[in-house]
KOLPADREN-575926 format. One record per residue (C-alpha): residue number from 1; chain; x, y, z. Coordinates in Angstrom, 1 decimal, padded with zeros to 4 digits. Layout:
# residues N
NUM|A|X|Y|Z
...
This chain:
# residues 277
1|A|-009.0|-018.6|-073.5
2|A|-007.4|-020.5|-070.7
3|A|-005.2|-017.7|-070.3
4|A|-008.0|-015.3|-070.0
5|A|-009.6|-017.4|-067.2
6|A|-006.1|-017.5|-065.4
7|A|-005.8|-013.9|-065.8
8|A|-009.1|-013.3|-064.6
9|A|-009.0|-015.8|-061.3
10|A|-005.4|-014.1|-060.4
11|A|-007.6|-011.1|-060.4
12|A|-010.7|-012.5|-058.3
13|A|-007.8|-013.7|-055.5
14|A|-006.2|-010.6|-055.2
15|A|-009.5|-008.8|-055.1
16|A|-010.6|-011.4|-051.8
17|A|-007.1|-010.9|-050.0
18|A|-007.7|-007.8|-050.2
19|A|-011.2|-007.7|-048.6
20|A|-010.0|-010.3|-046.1
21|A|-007.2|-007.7|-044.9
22|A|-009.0|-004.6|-044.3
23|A|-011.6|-006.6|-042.4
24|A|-009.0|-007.4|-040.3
25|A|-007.0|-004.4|-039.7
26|A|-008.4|-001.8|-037.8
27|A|-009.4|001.6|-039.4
28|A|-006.7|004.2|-039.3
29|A|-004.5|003.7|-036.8
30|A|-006.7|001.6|-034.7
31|A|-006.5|004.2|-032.0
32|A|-009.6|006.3|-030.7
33|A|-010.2|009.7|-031.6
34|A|-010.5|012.4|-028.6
35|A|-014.0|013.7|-028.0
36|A|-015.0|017.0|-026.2
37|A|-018.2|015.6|-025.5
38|A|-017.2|012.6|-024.5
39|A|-014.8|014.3|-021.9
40|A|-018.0|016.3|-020.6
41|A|-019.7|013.4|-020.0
42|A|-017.3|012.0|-017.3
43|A|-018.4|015.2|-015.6
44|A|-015.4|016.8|-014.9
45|A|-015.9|019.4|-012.0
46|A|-015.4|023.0|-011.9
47|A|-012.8|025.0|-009.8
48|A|-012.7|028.7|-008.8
49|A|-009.6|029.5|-007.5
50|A|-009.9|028.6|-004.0
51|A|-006.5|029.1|-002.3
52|A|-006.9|025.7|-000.4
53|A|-004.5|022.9|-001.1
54|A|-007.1|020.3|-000.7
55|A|-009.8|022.2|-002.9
56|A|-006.9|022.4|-005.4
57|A|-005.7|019.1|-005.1
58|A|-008.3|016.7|-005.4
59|A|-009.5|019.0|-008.5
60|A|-005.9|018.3|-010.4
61|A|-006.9|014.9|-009.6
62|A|-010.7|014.4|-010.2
63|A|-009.6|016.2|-014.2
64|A|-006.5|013.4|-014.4
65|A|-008.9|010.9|-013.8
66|A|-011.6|012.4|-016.3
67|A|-008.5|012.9|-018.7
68|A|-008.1|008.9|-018.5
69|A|-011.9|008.4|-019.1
70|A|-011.8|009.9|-022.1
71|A|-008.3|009.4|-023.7
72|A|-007.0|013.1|-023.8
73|A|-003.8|013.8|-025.6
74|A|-001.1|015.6|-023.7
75|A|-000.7|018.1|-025.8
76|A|-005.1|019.3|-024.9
77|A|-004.9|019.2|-021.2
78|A|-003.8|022.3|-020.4
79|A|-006.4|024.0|-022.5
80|A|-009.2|021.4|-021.6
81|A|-008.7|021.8|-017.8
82|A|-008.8|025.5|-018.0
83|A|-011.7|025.9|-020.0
84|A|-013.0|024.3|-016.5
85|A|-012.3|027.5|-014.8
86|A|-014.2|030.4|-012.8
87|A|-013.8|033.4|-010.8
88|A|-011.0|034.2|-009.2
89|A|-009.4|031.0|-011.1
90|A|-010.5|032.6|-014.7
91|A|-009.0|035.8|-013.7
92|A|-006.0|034.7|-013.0
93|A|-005.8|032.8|-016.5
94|A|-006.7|035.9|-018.1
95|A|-003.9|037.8|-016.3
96|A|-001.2|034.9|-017.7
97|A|-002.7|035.2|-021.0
98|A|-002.1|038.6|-021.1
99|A|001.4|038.4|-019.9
100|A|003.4|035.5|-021.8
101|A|000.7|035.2|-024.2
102|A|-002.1|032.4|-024.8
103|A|-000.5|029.9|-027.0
104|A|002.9|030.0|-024.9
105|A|000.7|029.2|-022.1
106|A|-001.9|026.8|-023.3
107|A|000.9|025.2|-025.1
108|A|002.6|024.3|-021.6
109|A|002.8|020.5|-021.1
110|A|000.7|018.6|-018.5
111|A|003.2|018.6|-015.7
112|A|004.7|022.4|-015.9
113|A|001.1|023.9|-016.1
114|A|000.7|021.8|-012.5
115|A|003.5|023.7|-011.2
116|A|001.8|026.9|-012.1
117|A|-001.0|026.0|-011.0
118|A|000.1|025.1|-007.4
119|A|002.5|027.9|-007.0
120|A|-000.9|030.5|-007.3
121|A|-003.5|028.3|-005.3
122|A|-001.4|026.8|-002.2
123|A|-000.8|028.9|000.2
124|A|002.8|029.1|001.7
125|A|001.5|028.3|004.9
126|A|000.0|025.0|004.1
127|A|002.9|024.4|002.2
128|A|005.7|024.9|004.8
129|A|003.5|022.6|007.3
130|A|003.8|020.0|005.1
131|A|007.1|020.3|004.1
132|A|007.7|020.2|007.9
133|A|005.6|017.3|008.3
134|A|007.4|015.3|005.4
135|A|010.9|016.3|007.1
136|A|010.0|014.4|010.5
137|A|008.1|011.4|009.2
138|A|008.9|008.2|010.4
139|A|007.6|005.0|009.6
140|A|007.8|004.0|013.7
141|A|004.9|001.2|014.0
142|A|003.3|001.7|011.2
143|A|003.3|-000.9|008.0
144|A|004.7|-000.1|004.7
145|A|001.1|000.5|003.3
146|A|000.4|002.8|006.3
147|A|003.4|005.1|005.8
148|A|003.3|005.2|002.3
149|A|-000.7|005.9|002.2
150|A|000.6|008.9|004.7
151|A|003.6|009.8|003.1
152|A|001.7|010.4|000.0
153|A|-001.3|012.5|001.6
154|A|001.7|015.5|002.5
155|A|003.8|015.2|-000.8
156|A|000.5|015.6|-003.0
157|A|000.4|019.2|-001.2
158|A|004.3|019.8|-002.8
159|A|004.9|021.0|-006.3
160|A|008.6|020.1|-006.1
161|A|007.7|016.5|-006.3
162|A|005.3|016.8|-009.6
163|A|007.5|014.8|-012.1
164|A|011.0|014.6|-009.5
165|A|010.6|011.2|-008.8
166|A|014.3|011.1|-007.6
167|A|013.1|013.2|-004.6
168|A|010.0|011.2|-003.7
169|A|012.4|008.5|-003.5
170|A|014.7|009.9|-001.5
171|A|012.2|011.1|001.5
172|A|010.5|008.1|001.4
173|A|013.4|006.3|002.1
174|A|014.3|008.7|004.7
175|A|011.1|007.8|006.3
176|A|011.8|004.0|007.0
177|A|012.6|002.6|010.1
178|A|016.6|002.2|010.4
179|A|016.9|-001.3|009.6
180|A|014.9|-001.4|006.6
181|A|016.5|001.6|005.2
182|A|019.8|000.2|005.9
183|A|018.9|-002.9|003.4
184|A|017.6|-000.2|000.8
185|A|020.1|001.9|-001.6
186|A|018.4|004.4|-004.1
187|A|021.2|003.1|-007.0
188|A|019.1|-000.3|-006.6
189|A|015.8|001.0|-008.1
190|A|014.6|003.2|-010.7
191|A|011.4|004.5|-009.8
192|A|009.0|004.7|-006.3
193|A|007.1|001.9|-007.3
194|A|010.1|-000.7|-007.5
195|A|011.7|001.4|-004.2
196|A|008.1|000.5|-002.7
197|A|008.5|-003.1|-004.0
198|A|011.9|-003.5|-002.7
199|A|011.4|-002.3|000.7
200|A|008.1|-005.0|000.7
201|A|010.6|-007.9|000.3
202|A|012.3|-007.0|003.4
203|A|008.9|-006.4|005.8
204|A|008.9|-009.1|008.0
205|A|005.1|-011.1|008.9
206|A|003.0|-010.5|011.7
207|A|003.9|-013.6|012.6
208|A|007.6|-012.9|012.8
209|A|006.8|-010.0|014.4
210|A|005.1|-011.8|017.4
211|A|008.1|-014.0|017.9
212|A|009.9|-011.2|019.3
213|A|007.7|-009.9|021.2
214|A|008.3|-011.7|025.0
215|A|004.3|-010.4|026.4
216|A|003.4|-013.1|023.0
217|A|005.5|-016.3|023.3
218|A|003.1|-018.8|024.0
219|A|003.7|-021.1|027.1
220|A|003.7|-024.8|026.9
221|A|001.4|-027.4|025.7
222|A|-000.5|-028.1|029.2
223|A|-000.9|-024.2|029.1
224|A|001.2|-024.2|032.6
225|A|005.2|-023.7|034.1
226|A|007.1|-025.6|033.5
227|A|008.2|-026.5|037.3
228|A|006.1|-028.8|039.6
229|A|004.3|-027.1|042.7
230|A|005.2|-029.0|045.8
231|A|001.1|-029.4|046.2
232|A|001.4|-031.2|042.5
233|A|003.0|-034.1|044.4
234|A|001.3|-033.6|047.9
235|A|004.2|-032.4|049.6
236|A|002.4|-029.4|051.5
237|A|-000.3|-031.9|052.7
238|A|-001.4|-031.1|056.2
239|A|-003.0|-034.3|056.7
240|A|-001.3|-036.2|059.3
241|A|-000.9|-039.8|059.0
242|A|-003.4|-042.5|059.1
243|A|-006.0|-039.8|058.8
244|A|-008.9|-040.7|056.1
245|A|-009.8|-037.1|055.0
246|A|-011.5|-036.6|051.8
247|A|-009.1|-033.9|050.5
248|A|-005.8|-035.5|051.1
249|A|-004.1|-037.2|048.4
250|A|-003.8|-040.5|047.7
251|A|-000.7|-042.9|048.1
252|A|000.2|-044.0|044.8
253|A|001.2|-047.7|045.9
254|A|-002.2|-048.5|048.1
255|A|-004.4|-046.2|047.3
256|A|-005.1|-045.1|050.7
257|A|-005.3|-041.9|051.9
258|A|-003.5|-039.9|054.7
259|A|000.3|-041.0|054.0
260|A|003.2|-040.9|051.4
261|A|004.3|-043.3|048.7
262|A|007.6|-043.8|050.4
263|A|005.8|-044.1|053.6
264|A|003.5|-046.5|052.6
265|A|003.4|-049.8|054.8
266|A|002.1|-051.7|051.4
267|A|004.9|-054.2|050.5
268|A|005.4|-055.0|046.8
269|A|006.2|-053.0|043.0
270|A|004.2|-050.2|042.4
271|A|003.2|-049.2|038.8
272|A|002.9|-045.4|039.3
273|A|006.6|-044.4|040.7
274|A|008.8|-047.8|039.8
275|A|010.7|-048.5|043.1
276|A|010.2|-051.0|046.2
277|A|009.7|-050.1|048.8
């Protein structure tokens, strides 16, 4: 009998453990399924082939960030954002269908079906400007955050940055004033956010700024020069001697006006300049 019971509240344990764990754990593999539905609701917008590299653009990166809203997998990007597509942009999808075939194509990954995407609808124009503009940027007076907000407003335009970080590197450290680019070797970092961190450490304050800049020093604490006008000490004074005029200064010994310390008749030590007289 007591073995029964034993047997039977071995049982009842294993049974609660059990329970206890798959309360715990998470369903499946604890990750969130990917919903059509839910990626419609982030209201991803339409594109039509426009030939405009901002039109083009900001749609690659309006879908991105619906992508993130709604946890798409890689491997359904390509054929979610197309199924986004009109016009001119839908003909042209049916033409590459056509040609290399529809899985081949909608099987491309994320980053080459950009590349395809941006060769068709940028025009070579746009993209030689800002290749040109890239080529001759300089960071001059701007701040880091300045020059890199511009530097990535021109490279967005280029497909032959899409996944080459190497290269975004390399121009945006071509764009740094001398000095900081001289402190800044591309075998120190591994990607643009740690070049961008690096070249941070090196930026000097505001404040250090200012202290080489001669039109800021400040001037002393009296807010004066330094040197003494010979007024400070009455030494211009027109007043001739003996003379009791209101605006003439005052002999520091006496207290009289109209005459000199060292001039003055007074006998005795005076407090204000030390000497006899």
């Amino acid at each position: 009998m007591k073995r029964v019971e034993a047997e039977v509240a071995k049982q009842v344990k294993t049974i609660r453990e059990e329970f206890e764990r798959r309360l715990i754990e998470p369903r499946g593999n604890g990750k969130k399924e990917f919903s059509y539905k839910e990626f419609r609701a982030t209201k991803p917008p339409m594109y039509h082939g426009e030939p405009d590299p901002l039109v083009s653009t900001r749609w690659i990166s309006a879908i991105e960030g619906c992508f993130r809203t709604s946890e798409c997998p890689p491997d359904k990007k390509t054929r979610i954002a197309t199924s986004l597509w009109r016009d001119g942009a839908k003909d042209w999808l049916d033409g590459k269908i056509d040609a290399v075939g529809e899985e081949p194509f909608m099987g491309l990954s994320w980053g080459d079906f950009q590349k395809e995407f941006f060769e068709e609808f940028q025009t070579q124009a746009d993209l030689t400007r800002m290749r040109e503009e890239i080529r001759v940027l300089r960071q001059g007076s701007m701040d880091l955050n300045t020059l890199r907000a511009t530097f990535m407003s021109k490279v967005l335009f280029c497909p032959e940055y899409i996944n080459n970080e190497r290269l975004l590197m390399q121009d945006f450290r071509k764009a740094l004033n001398d000095e900081l680019r001289g402190k800044i070797s591309l075998g120190q970092v591994n990607s643009f956010a740690e070049l961008f961190a690096f070249a941070k450490g090196f930026e000097p304050y505001p404040w250090e700024q200012n202290n080489n800049d001669p039109s800021k020093r400040t001037v002393d604490s009296y807010g004066a020069p330094s040197k003494r006008t010979k007024s400070a000490i009455g030494g211009t004074s027109n007043v001739g001697k003996g003379t009791s005029n209101s605006s003439a200064s005052r002999c520091f010994k006496c207290g009289e006006r109209g005459h000199k310390f060292w001039e003055c008749p007074a006998s005795g030590y005076c407090d204000v300049c030390e000497c006899r007289p």
